[in-house]
FIKEDO-689006 format. One record per residue: residue in three letters; x, y, z of N, C-alpha, C in turn. Coordinates in steps of 0.02 Angstrom, whole numbers, plus 50000, padded with zeros to 5 digits. Layout:
REM FIKEDO-689006
AlaXYZXYZXYZ
...
END
This chain:
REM FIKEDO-689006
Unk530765280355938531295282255891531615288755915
Unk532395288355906532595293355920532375301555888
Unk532505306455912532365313155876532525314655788
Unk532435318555768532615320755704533365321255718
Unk533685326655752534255329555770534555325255800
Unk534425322355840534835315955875535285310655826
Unk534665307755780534725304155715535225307055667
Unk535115315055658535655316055598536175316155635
Unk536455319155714536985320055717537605314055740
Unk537125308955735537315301755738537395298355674
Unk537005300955618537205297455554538005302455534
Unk537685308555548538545311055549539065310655539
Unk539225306455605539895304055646540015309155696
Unk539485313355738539795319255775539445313355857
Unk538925311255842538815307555919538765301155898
Unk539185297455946539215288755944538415286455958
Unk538215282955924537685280355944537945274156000
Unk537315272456020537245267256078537565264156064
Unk537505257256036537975252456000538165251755916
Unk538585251555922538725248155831538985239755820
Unk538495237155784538575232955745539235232455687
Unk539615228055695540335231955648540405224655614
Unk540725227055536541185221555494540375214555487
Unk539845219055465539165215155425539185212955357
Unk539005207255325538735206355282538325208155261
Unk537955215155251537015215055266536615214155188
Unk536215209155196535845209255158535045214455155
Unk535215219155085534965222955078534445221455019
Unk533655220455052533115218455016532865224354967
Unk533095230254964532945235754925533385235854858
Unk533915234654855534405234054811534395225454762
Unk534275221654840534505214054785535185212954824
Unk535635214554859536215214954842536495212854928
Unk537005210354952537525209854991537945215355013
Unk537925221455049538505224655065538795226355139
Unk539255227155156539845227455174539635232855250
Unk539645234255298539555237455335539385237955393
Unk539495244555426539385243255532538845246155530
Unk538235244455579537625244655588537515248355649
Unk537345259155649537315258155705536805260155731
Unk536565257055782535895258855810535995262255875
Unk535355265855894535115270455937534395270155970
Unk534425266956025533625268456063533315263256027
Unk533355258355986533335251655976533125254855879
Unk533395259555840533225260355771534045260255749
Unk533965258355693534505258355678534355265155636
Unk534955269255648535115276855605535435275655571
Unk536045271555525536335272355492536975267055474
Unk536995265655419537395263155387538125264055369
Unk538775261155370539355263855357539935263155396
Unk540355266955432540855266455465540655271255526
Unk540685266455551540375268955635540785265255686
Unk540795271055741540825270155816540415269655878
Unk540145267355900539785266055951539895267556033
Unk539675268956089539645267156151540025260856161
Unk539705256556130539805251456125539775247456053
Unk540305244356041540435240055994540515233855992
Unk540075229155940540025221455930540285221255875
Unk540845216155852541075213455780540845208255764
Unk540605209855712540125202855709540645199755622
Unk541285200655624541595196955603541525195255552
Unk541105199055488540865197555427540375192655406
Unk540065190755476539425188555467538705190555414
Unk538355186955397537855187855357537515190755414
Unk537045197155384536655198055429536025200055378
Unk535245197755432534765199255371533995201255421
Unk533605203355378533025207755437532775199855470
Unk532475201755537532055197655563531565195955505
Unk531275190855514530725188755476530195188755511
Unk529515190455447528985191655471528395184555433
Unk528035180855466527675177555453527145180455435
Unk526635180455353526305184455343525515182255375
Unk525545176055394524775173355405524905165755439
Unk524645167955518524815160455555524355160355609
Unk524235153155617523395153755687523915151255751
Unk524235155055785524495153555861524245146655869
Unk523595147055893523295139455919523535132855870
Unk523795134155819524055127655799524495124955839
Unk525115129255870525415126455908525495121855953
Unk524785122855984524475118456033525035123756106
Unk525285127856105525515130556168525205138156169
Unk525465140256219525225148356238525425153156186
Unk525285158956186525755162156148526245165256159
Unk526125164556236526935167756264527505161556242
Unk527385154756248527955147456240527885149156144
Unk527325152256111527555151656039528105156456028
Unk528145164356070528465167456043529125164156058
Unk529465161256127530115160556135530225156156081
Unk529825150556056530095146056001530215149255935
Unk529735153255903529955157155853530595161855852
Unk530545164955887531025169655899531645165855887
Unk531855160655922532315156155910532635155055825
Unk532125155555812532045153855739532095160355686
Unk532135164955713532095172755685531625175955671
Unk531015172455679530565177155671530295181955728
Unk530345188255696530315195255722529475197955764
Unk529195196255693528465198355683527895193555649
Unk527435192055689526895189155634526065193055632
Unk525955191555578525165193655570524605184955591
Unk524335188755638523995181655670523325182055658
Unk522825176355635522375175955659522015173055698
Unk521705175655745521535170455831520905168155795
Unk520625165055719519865162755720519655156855755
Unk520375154055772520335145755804519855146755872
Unk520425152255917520095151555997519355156455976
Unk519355158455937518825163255935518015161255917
Unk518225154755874517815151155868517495146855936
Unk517905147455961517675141456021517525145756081
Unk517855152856111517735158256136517605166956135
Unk517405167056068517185171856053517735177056076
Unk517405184256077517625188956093518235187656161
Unk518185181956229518425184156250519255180356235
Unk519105176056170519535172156150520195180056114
Unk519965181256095520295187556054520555192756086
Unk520195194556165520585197356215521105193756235
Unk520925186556252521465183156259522175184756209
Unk522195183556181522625183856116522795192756122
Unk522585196756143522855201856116523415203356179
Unk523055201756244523255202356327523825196656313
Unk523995191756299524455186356316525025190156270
Unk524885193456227525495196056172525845202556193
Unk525415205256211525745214256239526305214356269
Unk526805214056241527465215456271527875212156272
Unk527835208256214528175203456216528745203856148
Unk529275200956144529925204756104529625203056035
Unk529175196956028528815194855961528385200455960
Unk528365203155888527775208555895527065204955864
Unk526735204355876526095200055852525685204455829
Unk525345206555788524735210455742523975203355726
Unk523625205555742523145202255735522545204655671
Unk522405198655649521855203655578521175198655630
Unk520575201555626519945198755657519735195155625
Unk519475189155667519155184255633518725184655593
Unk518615183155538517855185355482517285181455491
Unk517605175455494517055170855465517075166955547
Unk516675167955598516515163055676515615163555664
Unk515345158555660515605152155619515915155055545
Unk516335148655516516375147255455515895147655431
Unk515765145555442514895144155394514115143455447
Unk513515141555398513155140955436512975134555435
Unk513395130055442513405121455445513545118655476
Unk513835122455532514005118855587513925123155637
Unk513945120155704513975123555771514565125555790
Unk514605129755822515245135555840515255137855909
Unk515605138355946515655143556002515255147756017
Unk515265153755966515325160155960514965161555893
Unk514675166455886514435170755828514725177255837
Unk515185180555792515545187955805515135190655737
Unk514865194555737514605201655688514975205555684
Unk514765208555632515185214455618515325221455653
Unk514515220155695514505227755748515165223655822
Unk515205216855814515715217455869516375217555855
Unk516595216755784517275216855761517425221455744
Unk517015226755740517125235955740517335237755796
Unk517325235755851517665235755926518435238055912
Unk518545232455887519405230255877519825235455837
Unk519145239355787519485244255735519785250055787
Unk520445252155769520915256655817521405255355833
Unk521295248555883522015243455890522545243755862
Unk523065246955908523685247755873523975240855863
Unk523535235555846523825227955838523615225255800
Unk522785227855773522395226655733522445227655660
Unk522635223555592522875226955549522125228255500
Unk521555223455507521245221555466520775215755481
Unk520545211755419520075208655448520325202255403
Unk520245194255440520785189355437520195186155371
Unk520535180755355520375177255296519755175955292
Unk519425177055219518625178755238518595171855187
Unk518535166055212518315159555229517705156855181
Unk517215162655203516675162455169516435164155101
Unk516675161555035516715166154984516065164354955
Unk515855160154961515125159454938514565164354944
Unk514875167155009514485172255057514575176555029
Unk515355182054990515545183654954515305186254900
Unk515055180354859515175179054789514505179354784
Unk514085177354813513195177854814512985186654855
Unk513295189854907513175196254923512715196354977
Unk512985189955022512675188655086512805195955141
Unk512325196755170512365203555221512795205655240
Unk512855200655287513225200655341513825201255327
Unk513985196455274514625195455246514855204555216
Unk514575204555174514535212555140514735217455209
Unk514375218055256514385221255320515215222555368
Unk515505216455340516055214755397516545218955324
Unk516325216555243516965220755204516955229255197
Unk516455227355201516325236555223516435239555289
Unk516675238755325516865238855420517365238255382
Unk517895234955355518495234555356518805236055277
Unk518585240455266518745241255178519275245355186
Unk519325250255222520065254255222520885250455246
Unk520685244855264521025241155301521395236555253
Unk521635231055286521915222855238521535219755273
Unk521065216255202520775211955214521055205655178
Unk520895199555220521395192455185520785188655153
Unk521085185055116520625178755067520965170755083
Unk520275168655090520235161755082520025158655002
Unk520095157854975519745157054893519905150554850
Unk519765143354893520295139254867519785138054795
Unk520015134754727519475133854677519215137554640
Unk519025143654666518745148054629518955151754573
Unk518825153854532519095156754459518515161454438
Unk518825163754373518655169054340517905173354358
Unk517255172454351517075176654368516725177854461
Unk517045173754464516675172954532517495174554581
Unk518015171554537518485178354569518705182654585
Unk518345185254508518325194754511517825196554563
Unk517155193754577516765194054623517125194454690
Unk517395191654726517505188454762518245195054789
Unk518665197354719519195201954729518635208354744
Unk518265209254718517925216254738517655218454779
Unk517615212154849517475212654909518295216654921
Unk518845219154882519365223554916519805215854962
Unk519765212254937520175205854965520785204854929
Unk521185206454984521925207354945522455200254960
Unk522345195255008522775189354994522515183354983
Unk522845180054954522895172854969523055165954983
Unk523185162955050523595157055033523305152855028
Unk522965149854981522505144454976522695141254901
Unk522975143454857523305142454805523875134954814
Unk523605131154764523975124454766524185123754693
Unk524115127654655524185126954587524535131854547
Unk525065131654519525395137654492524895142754439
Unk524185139454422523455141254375523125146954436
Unk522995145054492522785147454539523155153654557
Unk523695151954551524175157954578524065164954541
Unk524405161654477524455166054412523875169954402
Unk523545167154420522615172154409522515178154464
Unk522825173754507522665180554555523095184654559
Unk523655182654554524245189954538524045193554480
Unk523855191754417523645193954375523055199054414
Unk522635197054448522205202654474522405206154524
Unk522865205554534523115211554593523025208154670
Unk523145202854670523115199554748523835198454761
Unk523895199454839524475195254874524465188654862
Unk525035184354850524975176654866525355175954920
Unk525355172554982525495168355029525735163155041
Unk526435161155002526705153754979526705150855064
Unk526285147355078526295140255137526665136355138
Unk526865133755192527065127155197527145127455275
Unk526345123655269526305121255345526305115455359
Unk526085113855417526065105255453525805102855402
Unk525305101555386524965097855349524855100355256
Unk524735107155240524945106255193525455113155154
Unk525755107955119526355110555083526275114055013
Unk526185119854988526255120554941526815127054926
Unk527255126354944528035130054953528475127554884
Unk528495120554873528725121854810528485121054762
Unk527915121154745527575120354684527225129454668
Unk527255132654714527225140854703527775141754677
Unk528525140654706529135143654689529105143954637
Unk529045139054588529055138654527528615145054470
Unk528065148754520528015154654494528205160854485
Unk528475161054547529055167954547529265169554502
Unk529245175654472529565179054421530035187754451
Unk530435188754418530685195254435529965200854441
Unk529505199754381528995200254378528385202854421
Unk528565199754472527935196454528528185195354617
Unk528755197254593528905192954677528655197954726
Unk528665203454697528655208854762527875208954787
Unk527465204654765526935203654769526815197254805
Unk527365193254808527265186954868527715187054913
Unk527375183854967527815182755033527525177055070
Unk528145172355127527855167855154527625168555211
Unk527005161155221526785161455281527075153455304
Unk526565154255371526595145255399526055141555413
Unk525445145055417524805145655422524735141155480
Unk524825135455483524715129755527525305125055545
Unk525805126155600526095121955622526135118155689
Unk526475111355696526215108255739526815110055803
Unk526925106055854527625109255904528235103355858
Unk527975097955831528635093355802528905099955750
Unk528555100155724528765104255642529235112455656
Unk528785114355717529235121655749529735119755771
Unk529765113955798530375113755836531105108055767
Unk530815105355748531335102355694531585104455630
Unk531035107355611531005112755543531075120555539
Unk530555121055585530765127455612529825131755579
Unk530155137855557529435142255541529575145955500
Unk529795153255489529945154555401530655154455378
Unk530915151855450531665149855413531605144655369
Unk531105140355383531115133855346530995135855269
Unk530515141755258530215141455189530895144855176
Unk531345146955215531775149555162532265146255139
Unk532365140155165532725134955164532445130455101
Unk531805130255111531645127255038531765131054991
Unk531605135554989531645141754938532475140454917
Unk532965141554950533695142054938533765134754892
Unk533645129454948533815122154903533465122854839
Unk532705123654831532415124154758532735129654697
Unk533405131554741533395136654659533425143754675
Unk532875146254724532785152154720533375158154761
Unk533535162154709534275165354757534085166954801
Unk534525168054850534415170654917534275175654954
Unk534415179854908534155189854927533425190154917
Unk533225184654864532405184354846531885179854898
Unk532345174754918532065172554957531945174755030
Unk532505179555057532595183155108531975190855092
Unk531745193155041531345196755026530545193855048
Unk530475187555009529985186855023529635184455118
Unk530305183555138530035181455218530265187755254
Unk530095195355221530415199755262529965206955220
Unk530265211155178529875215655155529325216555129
Unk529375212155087528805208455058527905208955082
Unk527945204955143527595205855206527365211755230
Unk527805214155256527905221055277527555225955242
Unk527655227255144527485231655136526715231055094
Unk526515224355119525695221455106525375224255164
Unk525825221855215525195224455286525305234455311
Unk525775237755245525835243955270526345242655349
Unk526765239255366527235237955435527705241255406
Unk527825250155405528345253555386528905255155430
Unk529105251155476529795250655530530055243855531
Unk529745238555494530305233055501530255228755421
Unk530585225655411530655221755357531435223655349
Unk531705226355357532405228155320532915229655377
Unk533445230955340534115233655395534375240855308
Unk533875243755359534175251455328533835258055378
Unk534115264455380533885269055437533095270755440
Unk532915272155496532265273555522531835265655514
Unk532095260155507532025254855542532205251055616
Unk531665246655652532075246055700532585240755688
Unk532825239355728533635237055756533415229355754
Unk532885225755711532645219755729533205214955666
Unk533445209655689533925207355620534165200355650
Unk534675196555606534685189055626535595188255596
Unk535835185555630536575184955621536505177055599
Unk536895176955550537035169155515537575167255499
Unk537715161555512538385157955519538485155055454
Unk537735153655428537955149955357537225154955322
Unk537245159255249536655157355212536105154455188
Unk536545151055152536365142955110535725140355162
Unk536075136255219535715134855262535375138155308
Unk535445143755316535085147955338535105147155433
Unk535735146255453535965143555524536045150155557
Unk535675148955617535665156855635536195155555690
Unk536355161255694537115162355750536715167255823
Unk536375173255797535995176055855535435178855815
Unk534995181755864534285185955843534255192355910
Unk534025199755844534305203155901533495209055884
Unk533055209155934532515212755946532635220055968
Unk532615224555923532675233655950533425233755986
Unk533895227655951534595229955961534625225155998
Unk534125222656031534495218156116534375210356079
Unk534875206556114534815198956085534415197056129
Unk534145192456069533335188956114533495186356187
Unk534195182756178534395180156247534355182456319
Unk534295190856307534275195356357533555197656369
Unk533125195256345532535197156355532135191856408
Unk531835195356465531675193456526530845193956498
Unk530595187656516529795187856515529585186956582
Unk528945192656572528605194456650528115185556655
Unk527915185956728527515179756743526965181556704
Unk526705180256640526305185156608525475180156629
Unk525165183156685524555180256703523955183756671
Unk523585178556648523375184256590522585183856644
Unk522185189956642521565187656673520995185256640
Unk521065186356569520695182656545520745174456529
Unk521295171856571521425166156537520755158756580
Unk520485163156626519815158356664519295158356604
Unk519235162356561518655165056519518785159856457
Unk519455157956456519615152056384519885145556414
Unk519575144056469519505135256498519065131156494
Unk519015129356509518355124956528517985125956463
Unk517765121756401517745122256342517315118756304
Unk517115110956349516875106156344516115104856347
Unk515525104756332515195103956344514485098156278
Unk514805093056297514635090156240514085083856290
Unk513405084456249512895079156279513095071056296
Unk512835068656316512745060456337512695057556280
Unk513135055356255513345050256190513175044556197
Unk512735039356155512745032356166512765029256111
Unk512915021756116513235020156066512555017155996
Unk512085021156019511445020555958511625027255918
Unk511885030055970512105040655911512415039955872
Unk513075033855893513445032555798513435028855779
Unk512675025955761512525021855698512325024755644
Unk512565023555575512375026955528511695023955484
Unk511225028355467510695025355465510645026755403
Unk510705019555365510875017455289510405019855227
Unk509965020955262509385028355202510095032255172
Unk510465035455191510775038355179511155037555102
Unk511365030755099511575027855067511225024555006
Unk510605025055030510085022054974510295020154909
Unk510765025754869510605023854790511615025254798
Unk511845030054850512545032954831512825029954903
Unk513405028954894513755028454976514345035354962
Unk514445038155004515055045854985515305043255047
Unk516205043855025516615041255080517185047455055
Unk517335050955119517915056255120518565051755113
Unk519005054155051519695052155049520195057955074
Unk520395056655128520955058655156521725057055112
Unk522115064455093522525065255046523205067555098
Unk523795063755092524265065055103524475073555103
Unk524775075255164525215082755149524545088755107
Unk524115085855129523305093455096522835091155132
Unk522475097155110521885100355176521395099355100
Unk521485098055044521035093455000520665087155029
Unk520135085255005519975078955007519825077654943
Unk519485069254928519375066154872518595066754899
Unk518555063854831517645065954851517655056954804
Unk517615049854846517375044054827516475044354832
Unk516465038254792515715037454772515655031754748
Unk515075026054781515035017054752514245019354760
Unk514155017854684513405019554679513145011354706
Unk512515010854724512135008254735512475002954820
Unk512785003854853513005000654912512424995054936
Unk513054988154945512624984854965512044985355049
Unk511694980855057511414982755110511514979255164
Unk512094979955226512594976855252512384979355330
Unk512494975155359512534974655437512724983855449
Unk513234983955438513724989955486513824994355395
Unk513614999955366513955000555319514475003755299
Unk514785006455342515345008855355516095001955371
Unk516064999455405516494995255439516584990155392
Unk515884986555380515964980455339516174982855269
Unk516234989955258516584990555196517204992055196
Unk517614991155245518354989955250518584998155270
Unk518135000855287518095009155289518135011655365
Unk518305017355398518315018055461517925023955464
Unk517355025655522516885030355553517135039255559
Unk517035042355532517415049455563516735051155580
Unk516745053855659516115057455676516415062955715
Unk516175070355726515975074455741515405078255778
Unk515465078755845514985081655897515075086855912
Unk514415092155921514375098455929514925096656031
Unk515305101956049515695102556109515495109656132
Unk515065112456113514915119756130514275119856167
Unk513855117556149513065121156158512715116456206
Unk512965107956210512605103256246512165102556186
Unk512025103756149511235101456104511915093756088
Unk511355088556065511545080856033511635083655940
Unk512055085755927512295086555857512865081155834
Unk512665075355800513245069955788513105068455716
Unk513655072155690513935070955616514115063755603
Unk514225061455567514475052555542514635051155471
Unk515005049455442515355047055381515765041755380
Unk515935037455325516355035455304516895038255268
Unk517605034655287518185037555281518925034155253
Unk519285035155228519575032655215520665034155189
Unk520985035255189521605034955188522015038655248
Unk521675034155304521965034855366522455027955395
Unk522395024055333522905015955369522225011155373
Unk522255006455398521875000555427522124999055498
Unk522165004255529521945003955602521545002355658
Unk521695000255699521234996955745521105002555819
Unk520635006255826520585008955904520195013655878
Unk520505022255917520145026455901520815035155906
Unk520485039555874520915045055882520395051555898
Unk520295053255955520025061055962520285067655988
Unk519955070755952520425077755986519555084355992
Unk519865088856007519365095356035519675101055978
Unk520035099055934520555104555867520205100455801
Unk519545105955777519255103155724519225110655697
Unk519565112055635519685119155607518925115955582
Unk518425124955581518765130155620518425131555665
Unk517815126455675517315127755738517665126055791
Unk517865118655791518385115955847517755113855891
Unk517465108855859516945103355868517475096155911
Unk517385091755925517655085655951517685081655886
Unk518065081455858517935074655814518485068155819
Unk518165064155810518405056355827518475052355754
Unk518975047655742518995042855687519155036855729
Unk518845032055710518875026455728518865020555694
Unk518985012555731518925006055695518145005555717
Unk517795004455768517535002755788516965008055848
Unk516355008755835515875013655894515945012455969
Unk516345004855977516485005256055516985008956075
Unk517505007756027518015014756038517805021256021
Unk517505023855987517465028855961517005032856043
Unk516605026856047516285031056120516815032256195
Unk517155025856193517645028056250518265034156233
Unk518265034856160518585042156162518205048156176
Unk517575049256171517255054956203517295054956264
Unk517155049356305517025050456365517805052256387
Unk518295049456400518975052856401519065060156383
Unk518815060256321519045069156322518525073856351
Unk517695070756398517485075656420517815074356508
Unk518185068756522518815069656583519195072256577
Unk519485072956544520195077656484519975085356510
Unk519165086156483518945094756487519235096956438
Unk519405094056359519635095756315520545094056302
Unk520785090956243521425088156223521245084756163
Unk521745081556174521945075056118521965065256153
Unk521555062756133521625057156169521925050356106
Unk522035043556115522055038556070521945032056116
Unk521245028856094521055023456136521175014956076
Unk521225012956123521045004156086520814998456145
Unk520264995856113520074990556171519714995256232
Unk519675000956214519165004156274519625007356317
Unk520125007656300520865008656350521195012656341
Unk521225018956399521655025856367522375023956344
Unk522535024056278523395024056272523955029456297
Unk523605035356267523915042456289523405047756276
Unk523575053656310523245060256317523565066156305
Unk523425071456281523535076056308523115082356325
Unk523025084456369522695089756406522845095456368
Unk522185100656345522455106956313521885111556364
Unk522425114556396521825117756461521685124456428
Unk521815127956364521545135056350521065133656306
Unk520335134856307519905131356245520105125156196
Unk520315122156243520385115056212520775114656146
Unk521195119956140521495120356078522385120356114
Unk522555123756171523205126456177523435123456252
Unk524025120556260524105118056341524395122356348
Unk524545123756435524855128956473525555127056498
Unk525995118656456526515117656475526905119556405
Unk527495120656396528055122656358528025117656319
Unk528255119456276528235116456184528475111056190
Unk529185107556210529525103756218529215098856273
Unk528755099356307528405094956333527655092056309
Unk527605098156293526845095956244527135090656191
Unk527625092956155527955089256105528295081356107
Unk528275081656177528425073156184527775069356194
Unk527405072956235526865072256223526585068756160
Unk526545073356111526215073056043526655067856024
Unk527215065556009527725063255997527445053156010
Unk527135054756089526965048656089526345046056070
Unk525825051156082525425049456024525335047755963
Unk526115051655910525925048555843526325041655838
Unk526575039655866527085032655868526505027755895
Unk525975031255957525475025055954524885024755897
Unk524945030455874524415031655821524585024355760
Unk525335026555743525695022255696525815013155713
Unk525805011455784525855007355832525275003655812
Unk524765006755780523955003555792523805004355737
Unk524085006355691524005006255615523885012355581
Unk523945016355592523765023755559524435023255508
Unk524255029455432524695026855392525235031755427
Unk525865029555401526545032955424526695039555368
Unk526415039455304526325043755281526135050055304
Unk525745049155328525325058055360525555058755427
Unk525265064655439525395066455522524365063655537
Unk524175059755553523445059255565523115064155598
Unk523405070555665523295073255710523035078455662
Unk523525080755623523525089155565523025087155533
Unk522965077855507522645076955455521835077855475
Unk521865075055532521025072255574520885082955599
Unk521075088055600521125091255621520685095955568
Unk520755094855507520265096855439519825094255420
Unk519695089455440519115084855411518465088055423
Unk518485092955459517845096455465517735103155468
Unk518125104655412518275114355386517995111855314
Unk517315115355324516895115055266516945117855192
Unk517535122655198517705127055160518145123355110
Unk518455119455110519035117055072518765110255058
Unk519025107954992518545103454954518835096854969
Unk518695093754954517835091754914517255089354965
Unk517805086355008516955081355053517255085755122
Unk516835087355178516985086455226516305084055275
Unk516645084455350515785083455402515905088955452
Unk515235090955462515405093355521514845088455588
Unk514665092855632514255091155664513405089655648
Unk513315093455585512825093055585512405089155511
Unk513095084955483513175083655430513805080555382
Unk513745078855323514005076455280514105083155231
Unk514725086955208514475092055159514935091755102
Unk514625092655029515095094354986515155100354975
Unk515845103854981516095108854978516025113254913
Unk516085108154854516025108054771515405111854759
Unk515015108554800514305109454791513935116254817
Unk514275117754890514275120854921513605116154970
Unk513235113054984512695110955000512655104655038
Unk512475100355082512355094855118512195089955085
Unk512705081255119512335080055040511855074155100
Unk511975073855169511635074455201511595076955267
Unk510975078455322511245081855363510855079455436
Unk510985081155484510545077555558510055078455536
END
């Protein structure tokens, strides 16, 4: 930032600043309001508002102009690309800044997953802030990568990138006054700490807030919401790949309350970044649903900002930087340019950014000799209850089905018109094979696996049949980690994710045709057309979110908190 003296004698009018921005629309998130004015910046801050001259002058012709946007809570690795190919796509899209959490690669590579992530971002026009993973494992129900403690996520405390400590997942852990758990809120109590809290209520909320847990996007219910604003939490209106709850929050907003929410994206796929976009989109819903546009431009911009303490961007007013988005239309929210510390993104040159940690997050795979006696399900299980996971359109919910007394059948999964979801430990080599019945995935015939199982990022497979289900492992331990879809024993398509089996090292738009042809064969072979199956098959084993899930080492109800059976 420029000097004290520099600054006033440029707000002045006695020295031209660098460039001026001239003849703006600017939307001003402090006021509410639309006004009128040349923008001029210096050394990439903008000093001042008004009638200005510049070095140099741009007319931007009475264009809308409005702050970069900041994404308040998003896992990179959804992308399935680097984070250098996420930032050029966002950026595109206007977003400025996000708060990230790496628990995905971190789970699967520990500590050096999180170097990764901090080394791939440094310098790049996206500014990325990272909060530390809390919960590697999620839980203690499944197998994981990595185990991070609290004496190693005290490392990170300092980091001028580091805001805090990322969604604490574990509220049970929480809410009961588990150690460890206690250990990591205390390491990070001066800080922002985020919440996971889907379900939970009254006193086990207040519990749960007094761990100093200030957000949440896990809220699907305007009941959910209301409670926790009522207690002094951030809410996090979502709307990601898979699930949407963007307009059924809107509907809580009050003059009231807003300054207390802001959006995220939490999880998007490369179709959805690239067609929809990322918080332009929520603001786009936001506009069509009703909500005016200075409010909606608040919440994907200051909002954010003044939750995570980010006191230089959210706005276009002085001693901010120069970060902002030119629009051709409002309404729609059509961006014309995006301009980072004054310079348009267009002009920004990315180094060959070789990261050296990126040997340390390959090779990812390590999953035992599978045979086709490992996924039979062995009908004890079933004795008196059969529990079959219902897979729910557009949510990271499940149904929690139940046929008491199941007959006693050859195959009991299959012959009940039901398809296999299993889950193998990919970390340790130990034989850990989860198995369930499943259901509102289509009546499909083959198999679907991937190495992207939030949040351990286990291998898990859904299938018609155990002959497929086995020729999709063996493919993805040739793969060395991806996305595969077999039928008849027969690779259909692949794709290769060479960074911990979560992220490929080719550009979005190729990954994306990629993916592209996978879900058309997905749909080709019967998967329903309703869902995205990839986002959908991608939760089925995040123990945290209800009602049924599996992991590797088990069948678990979430409700319950407890196994309802396990290897």
């Amino acid at each position: 930032m420029p000097d004290i003296k520099t600054r006033i004698e440029i707000a002045r009018g006695d020295v031209k600043a660098d460039i001026v921005y001239k003849n703006a629309l600017i939307a001003n998130v402090f006021t509410g309001e639309f006004i009128e004015g040349d923008i001029a910046v210096h050394d990439g801050y903008i000093i001042a508002i008004g009638e200005y001259d510049g070095l140099k002058n741009v007319n931007l012709n009475g264009k809308t102009v409005v702050p970069t946007l900041i994404d308040g809570h998003v896992h990179i690795e959804s992308s399935m690309v680097s984070p250098v190919e996420f930032s050029k796509t966002i950026l595109k899209r206007g977003v400025g800044t996000i708060i990230a959490d790496p628990h995905e690669i971190a789970n699967v590579k520990g500590t050096d997953g999180i170097d990764y992530m901090l080394e791939s971002t440094e310098g790049l026009p996206l500014k990325v802030y990272l909060m530390m993973p809390s919960c590697v494992p999620v839980t203690d129900f499944e197998t994981s990568g990595a185990v991070l403690k609290s004496d190693v996520l005290e490392k990170y405390i300092g980091h001028e990138r580091v805001l805090g400590l990322g969604e604490m997942m574990n509220f049970p852990g929480v809410i009961e006054g588990d150690q460890e758990v206690i250990n990591k809120l205390e390491s990070f109590k001066d800080m922002m700490i985020d919440g996971h809290g889907p379900i939970i209520s009254s006193y086990e909320l207040n519990a749960y807030i007094a761990g100093k847990i200030k957000t949440d996007h896990e809220c699907s219910t305007l009941e959910e919401m209301q409670e926790r604003l009522r207690l002094g939490m951030y809410i996090q209106l979502r709307e990601a790949t898979g699930a949407k709850n963007l307009k059924t929050l809107l509907k809580g907003i009050t003059p009231g309350n807003i300054d207390r929410c802001f959006f995220c994206t939490d999880d998007r796929h490369p179709e959805s970044l690239i067609s929809e976009g990322s918080i332009d989109n929520n603001i786009r819903i936001a506009i069509s649903e009703g909500l005016n546009p200075i409010d909606a431009i608040k919440l994907a911009t200051i909002n954010a900002a003044n939750a995570y303490g980010l006191k230089e961007i959210g706005a276009i007013a002085p001693h901010y930087k120069a970060n902002f988005i030119v629009l051709n239309d409002l309404e729609n929210f059509d961006i014309d340019s995006v301009y980072i510390s004054g310079i348009n993104i267009d002009e920004w040159k990315y180094e060959n950014k070789t990261i050296k940690t990126e040997s340390k997050v390959g090779q990812s795979v390590n999953i035992a000799d599978i045979e086709i006696e490992d996924l039979k399900l062995n009908s004890e299980y079933f004795d008196e209850k059969m529990y079959i996971i219902g897979a729910i359109p557009d949510s990271l919910i499940t149904d929690k089905i139940i046929i008491e007394k199941p007959l006693e059948i050859r195959d009991i999964v299959y012959d009940n018109g039901y398809k296999k979801l299993v889950v193998i430990n990919r970390h340790t080599g130990e034989k850990n094979v989860g198995i369930s019945a499943i259901t509102g995935f289509g009546d499909f015939k083959g198999a679907l696996a991937m190495t992207i199982a939030h949040d351990s990022h286990n291998l898990i497979i859904i299938g018609s049949n155990d002959e497929d289900i086995l020729a999709a492992i063996e493919f993805i331990k040739d793969l060395e980690g991806g996305v595969v879809v077999v039928k008849d024993g027969e690779l259909l398509e692949s794709l290769p994710l060479e960074i911990a089996g979560l992220m490929s090292t080719s550009d979005i738009n190729t990954v994306n045709k990629k993916l592209k042809s996978i879900l058309a064969i997905c749909y080709d072979i019967g998967f329903k057309r309703e869902m995205d199956p990839l986002m959908a098959l991608s939760f089925m084993a995040l123990p945290v979110i209800p009602s049924l899930k599996l992991t590797d080492r088990g069948l678990f109800d979430v409700d319950e908190f407890e196994y309802i059976w396990r290897n």
